[in-house]
C-alpha positions as CSV (number, residue, x, y, z in Angstrom):
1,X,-47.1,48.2,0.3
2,X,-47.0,46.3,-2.8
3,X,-43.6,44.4,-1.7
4,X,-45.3,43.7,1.7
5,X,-48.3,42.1,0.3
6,X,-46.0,39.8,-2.2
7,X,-43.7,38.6,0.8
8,X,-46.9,37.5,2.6
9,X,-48.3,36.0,-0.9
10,X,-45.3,34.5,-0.7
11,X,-44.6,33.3,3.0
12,X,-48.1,31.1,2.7
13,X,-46.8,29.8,0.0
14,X,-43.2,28.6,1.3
15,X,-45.8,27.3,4.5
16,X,-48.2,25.4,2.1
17,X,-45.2,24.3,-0.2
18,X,-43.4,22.7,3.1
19,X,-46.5,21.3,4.3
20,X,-47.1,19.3,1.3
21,X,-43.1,18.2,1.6
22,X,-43.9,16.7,5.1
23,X,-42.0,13.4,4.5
24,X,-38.9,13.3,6.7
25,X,-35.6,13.2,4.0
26,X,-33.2,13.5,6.6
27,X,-30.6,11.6,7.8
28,X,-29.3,9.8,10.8
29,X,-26.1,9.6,12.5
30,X,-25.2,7.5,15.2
31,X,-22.3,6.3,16.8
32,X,-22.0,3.2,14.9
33,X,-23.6,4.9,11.3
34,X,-22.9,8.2,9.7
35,X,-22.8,8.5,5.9
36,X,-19.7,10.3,3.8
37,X,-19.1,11.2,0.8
38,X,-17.0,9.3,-1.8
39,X,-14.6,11.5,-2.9
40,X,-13.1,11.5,-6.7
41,X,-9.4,11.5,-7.5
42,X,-7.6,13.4,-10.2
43,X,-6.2,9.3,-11.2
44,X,-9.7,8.9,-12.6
45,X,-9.5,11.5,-15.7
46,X,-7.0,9.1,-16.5
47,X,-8.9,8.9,-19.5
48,X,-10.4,12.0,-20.6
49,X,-13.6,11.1,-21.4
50,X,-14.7,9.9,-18.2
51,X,-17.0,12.0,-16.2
52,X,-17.8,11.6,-12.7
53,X,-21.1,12.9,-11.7
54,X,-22.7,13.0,-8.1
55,X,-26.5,13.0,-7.7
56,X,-28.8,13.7,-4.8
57,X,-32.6,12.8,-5.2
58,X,-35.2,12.9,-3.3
59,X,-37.2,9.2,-3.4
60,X,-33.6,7.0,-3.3
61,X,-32.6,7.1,0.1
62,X,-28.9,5.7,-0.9
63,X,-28.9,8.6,-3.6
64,X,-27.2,11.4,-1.3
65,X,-24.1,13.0,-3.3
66,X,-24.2,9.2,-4.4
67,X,-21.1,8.7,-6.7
68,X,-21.0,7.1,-10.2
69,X,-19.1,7.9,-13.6
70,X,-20.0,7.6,-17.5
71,X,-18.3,8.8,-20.9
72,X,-18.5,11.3,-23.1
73,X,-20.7,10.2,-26.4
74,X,-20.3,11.3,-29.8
75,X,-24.1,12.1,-30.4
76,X,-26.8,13.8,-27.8
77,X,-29.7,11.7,-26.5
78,X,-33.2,12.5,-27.6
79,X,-33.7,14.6,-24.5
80,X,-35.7,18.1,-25.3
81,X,-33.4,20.0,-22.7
82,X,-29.9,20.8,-23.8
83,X,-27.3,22.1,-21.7
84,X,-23.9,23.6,-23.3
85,X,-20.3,24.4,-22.1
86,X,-18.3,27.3,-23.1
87,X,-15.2,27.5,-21.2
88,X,-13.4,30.0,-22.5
89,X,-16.2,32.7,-21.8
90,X,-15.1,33.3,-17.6
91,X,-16.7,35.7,-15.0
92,X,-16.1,35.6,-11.5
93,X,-13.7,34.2,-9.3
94,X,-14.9,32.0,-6.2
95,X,-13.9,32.7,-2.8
96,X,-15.8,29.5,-1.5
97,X,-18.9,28.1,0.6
98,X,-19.4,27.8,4.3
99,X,-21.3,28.3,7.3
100,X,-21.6,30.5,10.7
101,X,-19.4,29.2,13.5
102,X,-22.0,30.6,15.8
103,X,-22.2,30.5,20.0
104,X,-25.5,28.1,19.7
105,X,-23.5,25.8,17.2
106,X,-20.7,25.5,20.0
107,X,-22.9,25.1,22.2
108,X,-24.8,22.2,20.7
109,X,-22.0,20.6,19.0
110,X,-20.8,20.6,22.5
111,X,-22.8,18.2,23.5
112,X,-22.1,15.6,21.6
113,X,-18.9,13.3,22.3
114,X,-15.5,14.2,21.3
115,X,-15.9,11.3,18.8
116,X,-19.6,12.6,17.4
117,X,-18.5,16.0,17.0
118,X,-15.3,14.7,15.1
119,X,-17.8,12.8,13.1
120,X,-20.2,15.8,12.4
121,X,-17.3,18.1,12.0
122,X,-15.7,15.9,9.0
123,X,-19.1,15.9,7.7
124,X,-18.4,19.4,6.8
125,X,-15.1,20.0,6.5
126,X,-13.0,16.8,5.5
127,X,-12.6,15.4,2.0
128,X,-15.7,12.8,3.1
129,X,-17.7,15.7,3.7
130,X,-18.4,18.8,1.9
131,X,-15.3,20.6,2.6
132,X,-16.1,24.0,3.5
133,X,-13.7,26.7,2.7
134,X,-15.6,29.7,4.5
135,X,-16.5,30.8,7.9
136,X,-18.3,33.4,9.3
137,X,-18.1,34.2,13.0
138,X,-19.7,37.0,14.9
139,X,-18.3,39.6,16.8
140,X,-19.2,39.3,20.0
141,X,-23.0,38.1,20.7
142,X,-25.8,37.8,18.7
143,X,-29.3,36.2,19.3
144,X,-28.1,32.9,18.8
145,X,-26.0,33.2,22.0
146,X,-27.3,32.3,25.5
147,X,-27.4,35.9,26.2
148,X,-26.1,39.5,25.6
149,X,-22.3,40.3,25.9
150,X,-19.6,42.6,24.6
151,X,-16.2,42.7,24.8
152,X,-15.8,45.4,26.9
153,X,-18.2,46.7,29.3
154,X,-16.8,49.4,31.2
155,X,-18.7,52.5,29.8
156,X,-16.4,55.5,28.3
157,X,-13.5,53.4,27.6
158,X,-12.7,54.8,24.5
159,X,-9.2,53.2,24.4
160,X,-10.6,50.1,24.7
161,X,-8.0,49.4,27.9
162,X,-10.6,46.7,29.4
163,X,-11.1,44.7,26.1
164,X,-11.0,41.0,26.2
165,X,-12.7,38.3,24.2
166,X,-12.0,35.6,26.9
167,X,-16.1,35.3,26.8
168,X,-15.6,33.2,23.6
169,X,-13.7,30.3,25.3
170,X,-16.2,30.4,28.4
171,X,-18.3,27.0,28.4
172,X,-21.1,29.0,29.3
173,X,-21.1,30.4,25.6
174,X,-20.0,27.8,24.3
175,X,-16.8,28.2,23.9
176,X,-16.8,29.6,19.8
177,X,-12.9,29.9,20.1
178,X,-12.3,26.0,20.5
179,X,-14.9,25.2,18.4
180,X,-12.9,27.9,15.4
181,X,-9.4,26.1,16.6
182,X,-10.6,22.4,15.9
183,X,-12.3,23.3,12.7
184,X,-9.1,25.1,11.4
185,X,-7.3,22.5,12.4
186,X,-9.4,19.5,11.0
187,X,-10.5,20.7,7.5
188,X,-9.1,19.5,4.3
189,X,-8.9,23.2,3.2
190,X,-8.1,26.5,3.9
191,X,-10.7,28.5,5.5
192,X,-11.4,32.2,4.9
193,X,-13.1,33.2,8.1
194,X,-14.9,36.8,7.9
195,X,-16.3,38.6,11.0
196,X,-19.3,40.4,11.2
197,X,-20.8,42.4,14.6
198,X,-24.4,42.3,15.7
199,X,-23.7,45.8,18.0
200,X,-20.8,47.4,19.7
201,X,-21.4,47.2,23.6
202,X,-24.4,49.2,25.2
203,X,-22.7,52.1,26.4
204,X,-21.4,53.3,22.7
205,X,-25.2,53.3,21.6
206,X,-27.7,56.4,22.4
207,X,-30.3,54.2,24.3
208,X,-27.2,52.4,26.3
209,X,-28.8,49.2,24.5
210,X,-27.8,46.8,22.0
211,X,-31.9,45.8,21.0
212,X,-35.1,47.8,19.8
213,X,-32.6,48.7,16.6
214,X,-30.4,51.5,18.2
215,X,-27.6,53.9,16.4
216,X,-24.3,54.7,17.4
217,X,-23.5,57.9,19.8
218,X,-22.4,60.7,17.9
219,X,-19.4,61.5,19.3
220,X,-15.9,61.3,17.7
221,X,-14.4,59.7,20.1
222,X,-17.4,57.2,20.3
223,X,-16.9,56.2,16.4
224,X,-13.2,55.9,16.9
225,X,-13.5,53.5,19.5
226,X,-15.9,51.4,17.7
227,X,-14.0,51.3,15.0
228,X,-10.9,50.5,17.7
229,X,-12.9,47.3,18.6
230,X,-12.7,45.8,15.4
231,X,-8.8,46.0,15.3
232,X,-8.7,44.7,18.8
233,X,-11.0,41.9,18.1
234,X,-8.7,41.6,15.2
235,X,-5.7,41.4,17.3
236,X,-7.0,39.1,20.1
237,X,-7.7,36.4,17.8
238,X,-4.3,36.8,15.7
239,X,-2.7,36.2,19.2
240,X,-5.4,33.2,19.8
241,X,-3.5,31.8,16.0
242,X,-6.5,32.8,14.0
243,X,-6.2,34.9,10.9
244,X,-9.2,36.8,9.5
245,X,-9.9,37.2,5.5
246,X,-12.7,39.8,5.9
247,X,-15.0,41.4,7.8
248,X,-18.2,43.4,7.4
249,X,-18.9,46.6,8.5
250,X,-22.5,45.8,10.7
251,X,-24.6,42.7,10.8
252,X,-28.5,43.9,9.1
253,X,-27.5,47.4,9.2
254,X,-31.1,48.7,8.1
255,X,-32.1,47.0,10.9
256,X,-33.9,43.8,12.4
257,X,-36.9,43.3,14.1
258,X,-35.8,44.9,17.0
259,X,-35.8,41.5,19.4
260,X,-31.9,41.5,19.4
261,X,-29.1,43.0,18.9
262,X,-28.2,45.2,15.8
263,X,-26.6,48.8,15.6
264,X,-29.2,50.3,12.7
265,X,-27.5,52.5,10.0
266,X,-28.8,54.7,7.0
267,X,-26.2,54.0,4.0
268,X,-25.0,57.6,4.8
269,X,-24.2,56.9,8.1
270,X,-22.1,53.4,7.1
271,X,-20.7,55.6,4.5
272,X,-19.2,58.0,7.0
273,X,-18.4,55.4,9.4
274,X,-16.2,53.3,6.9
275,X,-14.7,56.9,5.5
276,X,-14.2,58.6,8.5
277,X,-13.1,55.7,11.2
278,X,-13.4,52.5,10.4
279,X,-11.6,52.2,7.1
280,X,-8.5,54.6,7.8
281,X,-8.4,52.2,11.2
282,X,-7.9,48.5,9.5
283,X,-6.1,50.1,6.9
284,X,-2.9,50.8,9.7
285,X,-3.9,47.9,11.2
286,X,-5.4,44.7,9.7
287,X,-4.6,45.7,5.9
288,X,-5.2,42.6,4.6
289,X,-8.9,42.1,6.1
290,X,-11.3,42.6,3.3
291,X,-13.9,45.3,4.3
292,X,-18.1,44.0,2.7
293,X,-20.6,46.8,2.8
294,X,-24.0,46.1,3.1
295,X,-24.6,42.6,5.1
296,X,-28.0,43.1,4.4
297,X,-31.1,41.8,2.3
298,X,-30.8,42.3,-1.4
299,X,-33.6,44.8,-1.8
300,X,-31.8,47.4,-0.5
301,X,-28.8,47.2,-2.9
302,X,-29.2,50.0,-4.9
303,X,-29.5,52.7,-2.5
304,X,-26.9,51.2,-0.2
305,X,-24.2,50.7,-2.9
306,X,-24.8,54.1,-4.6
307,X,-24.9,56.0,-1.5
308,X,-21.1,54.2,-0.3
309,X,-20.0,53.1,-3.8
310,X,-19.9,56.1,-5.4
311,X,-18.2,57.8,-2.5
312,X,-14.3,57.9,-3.6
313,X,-13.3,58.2,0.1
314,X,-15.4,55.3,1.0
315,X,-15.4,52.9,-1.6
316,X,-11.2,52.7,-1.8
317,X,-12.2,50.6,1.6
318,X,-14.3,48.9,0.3
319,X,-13.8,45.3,-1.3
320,X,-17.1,43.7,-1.3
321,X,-20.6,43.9,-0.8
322,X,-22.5,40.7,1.5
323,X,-26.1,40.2,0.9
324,X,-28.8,38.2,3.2
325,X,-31.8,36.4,1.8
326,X,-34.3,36.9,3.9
327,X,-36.4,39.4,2.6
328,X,-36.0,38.0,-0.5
329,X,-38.5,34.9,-0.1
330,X,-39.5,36.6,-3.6
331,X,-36.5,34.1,-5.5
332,X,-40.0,32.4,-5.7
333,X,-41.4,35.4,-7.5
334,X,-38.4,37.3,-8.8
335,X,-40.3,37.6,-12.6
336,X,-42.0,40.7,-9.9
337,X,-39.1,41.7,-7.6
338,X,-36.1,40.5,-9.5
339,X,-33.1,40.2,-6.1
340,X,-30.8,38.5,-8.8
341,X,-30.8,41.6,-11.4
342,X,-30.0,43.8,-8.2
343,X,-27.0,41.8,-7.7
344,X,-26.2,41.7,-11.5
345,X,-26.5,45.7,-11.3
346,X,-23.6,45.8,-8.5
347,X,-21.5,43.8,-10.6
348,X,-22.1,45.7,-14.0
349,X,-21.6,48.9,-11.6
350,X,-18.9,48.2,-9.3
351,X,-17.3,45.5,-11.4
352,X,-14.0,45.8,-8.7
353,X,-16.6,44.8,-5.8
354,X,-17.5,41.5,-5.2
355,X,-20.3,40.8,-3.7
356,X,-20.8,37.5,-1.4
357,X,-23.9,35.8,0.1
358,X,-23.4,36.1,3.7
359,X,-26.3,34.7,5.6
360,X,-29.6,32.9,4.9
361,X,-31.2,29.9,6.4
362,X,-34.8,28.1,6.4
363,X,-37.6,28.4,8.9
364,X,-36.9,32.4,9.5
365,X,-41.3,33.6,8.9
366,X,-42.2,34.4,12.3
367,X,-45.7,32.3,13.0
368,X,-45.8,30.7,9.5
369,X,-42.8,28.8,8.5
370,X,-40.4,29.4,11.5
371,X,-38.1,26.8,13.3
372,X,-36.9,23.6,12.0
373,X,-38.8,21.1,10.2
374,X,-36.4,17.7,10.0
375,X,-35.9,16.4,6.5
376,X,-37.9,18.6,4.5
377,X,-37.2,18.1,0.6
378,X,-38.5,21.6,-0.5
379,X,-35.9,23.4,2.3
380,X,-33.3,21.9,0.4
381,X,-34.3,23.0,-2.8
382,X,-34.7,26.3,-2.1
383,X,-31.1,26.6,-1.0
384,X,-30.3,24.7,-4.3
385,X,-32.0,27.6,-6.0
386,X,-30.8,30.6,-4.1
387,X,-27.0,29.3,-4.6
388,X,-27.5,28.7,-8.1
389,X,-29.0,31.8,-9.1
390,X,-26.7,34.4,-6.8
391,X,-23.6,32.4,-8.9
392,X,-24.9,33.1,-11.9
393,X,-25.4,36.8,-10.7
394,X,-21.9,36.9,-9.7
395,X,-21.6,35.8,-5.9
396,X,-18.5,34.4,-5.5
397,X,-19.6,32.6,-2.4
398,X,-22.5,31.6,0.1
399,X,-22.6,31.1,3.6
400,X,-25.1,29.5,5.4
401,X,-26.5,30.5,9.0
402,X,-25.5,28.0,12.2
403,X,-23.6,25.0,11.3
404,X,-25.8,23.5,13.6
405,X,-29.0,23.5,16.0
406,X,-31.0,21.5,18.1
407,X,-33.9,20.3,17.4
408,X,-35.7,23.0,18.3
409,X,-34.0,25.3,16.4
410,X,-31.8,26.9,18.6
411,X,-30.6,28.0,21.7
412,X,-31.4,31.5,20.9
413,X,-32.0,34.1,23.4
414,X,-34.3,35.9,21.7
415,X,-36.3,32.6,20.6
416,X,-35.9,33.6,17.0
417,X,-35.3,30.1,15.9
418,X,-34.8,29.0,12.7
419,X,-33.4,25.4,10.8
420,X,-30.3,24.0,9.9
421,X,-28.4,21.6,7.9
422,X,-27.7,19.6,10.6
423,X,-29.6,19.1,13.9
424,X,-28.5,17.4,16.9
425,X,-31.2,15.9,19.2
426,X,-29.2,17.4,22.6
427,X,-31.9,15.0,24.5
428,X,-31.2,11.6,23.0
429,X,-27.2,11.8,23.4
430,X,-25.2,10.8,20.6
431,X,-27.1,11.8,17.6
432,X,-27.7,14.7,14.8
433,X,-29.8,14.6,11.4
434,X,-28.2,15.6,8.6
435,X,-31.1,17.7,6.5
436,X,-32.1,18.1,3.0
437,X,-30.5,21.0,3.0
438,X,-26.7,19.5,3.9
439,X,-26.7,17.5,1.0
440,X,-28.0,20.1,-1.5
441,X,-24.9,22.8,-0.2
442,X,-22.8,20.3,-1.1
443,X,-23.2,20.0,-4.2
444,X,-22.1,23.3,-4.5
445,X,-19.4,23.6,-1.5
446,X,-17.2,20.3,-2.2
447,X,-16.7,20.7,-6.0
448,X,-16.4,24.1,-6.7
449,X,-13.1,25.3,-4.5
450,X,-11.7,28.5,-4.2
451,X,-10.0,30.2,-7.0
452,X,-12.9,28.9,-9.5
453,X,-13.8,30.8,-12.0
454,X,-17.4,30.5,-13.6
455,X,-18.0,30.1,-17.2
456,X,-20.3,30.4,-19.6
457,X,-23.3,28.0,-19.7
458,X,-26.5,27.8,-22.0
459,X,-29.7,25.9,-21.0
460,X,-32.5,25.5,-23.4
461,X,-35.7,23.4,-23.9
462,X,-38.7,23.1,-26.2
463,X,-41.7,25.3,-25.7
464,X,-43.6,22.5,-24.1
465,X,-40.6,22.1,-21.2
466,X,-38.4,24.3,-19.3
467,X,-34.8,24.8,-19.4
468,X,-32.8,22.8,-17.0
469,X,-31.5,25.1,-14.4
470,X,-27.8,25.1,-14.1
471,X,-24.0,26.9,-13.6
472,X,-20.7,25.8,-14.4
473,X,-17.4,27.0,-13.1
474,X,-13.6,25.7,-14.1
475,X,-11.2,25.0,-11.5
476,X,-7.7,25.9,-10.3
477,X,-6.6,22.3,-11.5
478,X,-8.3,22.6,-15.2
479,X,-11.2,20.7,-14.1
480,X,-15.3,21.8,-15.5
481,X,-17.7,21.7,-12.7
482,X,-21.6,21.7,-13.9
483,X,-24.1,21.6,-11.3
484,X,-27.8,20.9,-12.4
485,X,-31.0,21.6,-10.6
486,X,-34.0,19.5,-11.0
487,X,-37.0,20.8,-8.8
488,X,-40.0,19.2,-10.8
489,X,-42.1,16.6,-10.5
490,X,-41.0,14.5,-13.0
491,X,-37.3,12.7,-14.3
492,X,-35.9,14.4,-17.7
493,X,-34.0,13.1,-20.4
494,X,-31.3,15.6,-21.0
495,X,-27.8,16.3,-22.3
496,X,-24.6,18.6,-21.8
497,X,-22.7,19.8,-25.1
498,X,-19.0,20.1,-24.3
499,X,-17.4,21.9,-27.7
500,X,-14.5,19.5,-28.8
501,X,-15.5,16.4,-26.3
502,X,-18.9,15.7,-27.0
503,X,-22.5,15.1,-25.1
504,X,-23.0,13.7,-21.5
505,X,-26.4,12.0,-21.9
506,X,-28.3,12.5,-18.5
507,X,-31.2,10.6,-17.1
508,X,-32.4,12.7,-14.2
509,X,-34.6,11.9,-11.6
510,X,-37.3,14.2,-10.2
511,X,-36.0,16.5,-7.1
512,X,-32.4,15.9,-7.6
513,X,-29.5,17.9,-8.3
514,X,-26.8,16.6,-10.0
515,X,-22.9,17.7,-10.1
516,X,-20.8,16.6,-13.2
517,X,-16.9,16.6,-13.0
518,X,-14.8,16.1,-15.9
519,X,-11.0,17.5,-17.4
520,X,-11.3,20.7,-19.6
């Protein structure tokens, strides 16, 4: 009762808070104008002590992962916040930063011309854009599709005979394969794509539904062909030429609100599931595919993780744990329900498990903040500070909901719309917003690449000011990444103490986030 009252303490508050942010930050693309992103090259460390730094702040419209460089200086500035570097103390190592390649982002991006979607495409994945390195793409439908479907919907074939995920290059859903192929095929990076399922099809469910929350039959031979589907899903899209990193075992598994489809599980039930069927299935078949636990909001960490973790027969199939956000509007009150020391426990637990952000998004608080709201600052923010915080609890990644929207927020079948990075006005032709939000992820997404390893950072202030929030990680290449959050009201003098190079002296303006680049 007392976790209910604080997330609706808390919802009026993320409602007020966006009110108050009602200036629209976004912006525009057209055909003729769409911003990039300067990129850096490793030609400018030519000199060691330079340091390239990118900055995003609110009030300076040209200040949007704006580019600029400076020096390392002998002596700190007179700033009351200091920020120091210690790169030989390392943590975890990142798998990367992405988004959901969803039906209702096909569908949308769809409608743009072959030259726009190029355009907003790049703006994720090239070297001018934020160069995602992680995808997430559901199995089958999910309530951002046009409607419910399955991959196979004769009932009782447990051999799976009738499978076929030709659905996924149908127009009418949006074709989500073509929309997978181009990105692949487009981005400056690798992609690790993960799968996750919203519900097998209705005839492997006790109600013969896939809404209202329903569990799985309890036959055998209804568990082994569930966990049949994932191979074959596995195996259509290796024969399609897409290869899958991961996959977890069910989208929200303690449930949803019961408006769309989800297969609900108690964390004995996935325990069994993965144990019993599941795991011993990938393990002859897609070997490689990382299996995540959980794919479910933070506050039910600790029971889920014991209950499978400490399983030997489950966990050995086990490489990760994913983790939503969106019962966890209390980041804005986690002195009381504290999401980021659950997420530290798994890792000082499990310490071979890594555990992954897998979904969240803005505009989720059904009557009170729901749906998009086009250039809002504080959006943006609060991404900024849900990233930053599950790093520094040991995520070593975060994926955002749908690439992309309309402006309404969807389409969604179940009209559970929410808000995006980008939106694309579907009834003016040829143009999408790029959010608050788009520019904040990237801070995080373009700089700190796969294989990065986070380091040690302290942030301290006065008693009269607050410590500058912050993480650092090093990369594959030997280079220090330090991304800095500034969510007050006001600028701040501040500097960043780099043992054996010196002080970056920082003038920081108010809402901003800055990203600092620089040679070990």
């Amino acid at each position: 009762q007392t976790k209910a009252i604080m997330r609706v303490f808390v919802a009026l508050f993320l409602a007020l808070s966006s009110t108050a942010e009602a200036a629209d930050y976004s912006t525009k693309c057209t055909a003729e104008e769409c911003d990039t992103v300067t990129p850096y090259s490793p030609s400018e460390f030519t000199d060691s002590n330079v340091v390239i730094s990118y900055t995003t702040s609110r009030d300076d419209p040209s200040s949007r992962l704006a580019k600029s460089s400076t020096t390392f200086s002998p002596s700190p500035n007179g700033g009351w916040q200091k920020i120091k570097v210690d790169s030989t103390t390392t943590y975890q190592t990142v798998v990367g930063f992405g988004g959901a390649l969803t039906d209702a982002a096909a569908i949308t991006i769809g409608t743009l011309t072959e030259d726009m979607q190029h355009k907003l495409l790049n703006s994720y994945y090239s070297e001018e854009g934020l160069e995602y390195t992680l995808g997430r793409v559901p199995i089958a439908s999910c309530d951002f599709s046009t409607g419910v479907y399955s991959y196979d919907e004769t009932p009782e074939d447990y051999d799976l005979s009738d499978f076929s995920i030709d659905v996924d290059s149908s127009p009418t859903t949006g074709n989500k394969l073509g929309l997978i192929k181009t990105v692949l095929g487009l981005s400056a990076n690798p992609i690790s794509l993960f799968a996750s399922p919203w519900a097998p099809p209705a005839w492997m469910t006790k109600t013969n539904s896939t809404v209202g929350n329903p569990s799985l039959r309890d036959e055998p031979e209804v568990k082994q062909s569930w966990a049949l589907y994932f191979s074959k899903f596995f195996e259509a899209y290796r024969n399609a030429g897409i290869e899958f990193w991961g996959v977890t075992v069910q989208n929200e598994p303690a449930g949803n609100t019961g408006a769309w489809q989800d297969l609900k599980m108690t964390p004995e039930e996935q325990r069994d599931f993965v144990k019993d069927y599941l795991g011993p299935q990938l393990e002859q078949t897609d070997p490689d595919v990382h299996i995540m636990m959980h794919d479910d909001q933070r506050v039910h960490l600790p029971k889920w993780t014991s209950t499978i973790l400490d399983d030997p027969d489950a966990s050995k199939y086990i490489s990760g744990v994913g983790v939503h956000w969106y019962s966890e509007v209390e980041d804005y009150v986690d002195w009381a329900t504290k999401p980021f020391d659950k997420m530290k426990d798994v890792n000082s637990k499990y310490p071979d498990k890594f555990v992954l952000a897998t979904e969240a998004c803005n505009g989720f608080i059904p009557y009170i903040d729901q749906g998009p709201k086009l250039g809002d600052w504080n959006r943006g923010e609060r991404y900024a500070y849900d990233i930053l915080n599950d790093l520094n609890a040991f995520a070593v990644g975060w994926t955002d909901w749908n690439i992309a929207l309309d402006l309404s927020g969807g389409p969604n079948w179940a009209k559970n719309v929410v808000d995006a990075p980008i939106l694309i006005d579907t009834e003016a032709g040829d143009v999408f917003y790029k959010n608050p939000m788009y520019y904040y992820l990237g801070h995080f997404s373009k700089f700190i690449k796969p294989g990065s390893v986070r380091i040690a950072v302290e942030s301290t202030a006065n008693i009269i000011s607050a410590p500058m929030e912050t993480t650092a990680f090093l990369t594959p290449v030997g280079e220090v990444i330090v991304v800095v959050l500034n969510r007050d009201i006001a600028g701040h003098e501040y500097n960043i103490e780099v043992e054996g190079r010196g002080f970056i002296n920082v003038e920081v303006p108010k809402h901003s986030i800055q990203t600092f680049i620089f040679q070990k």
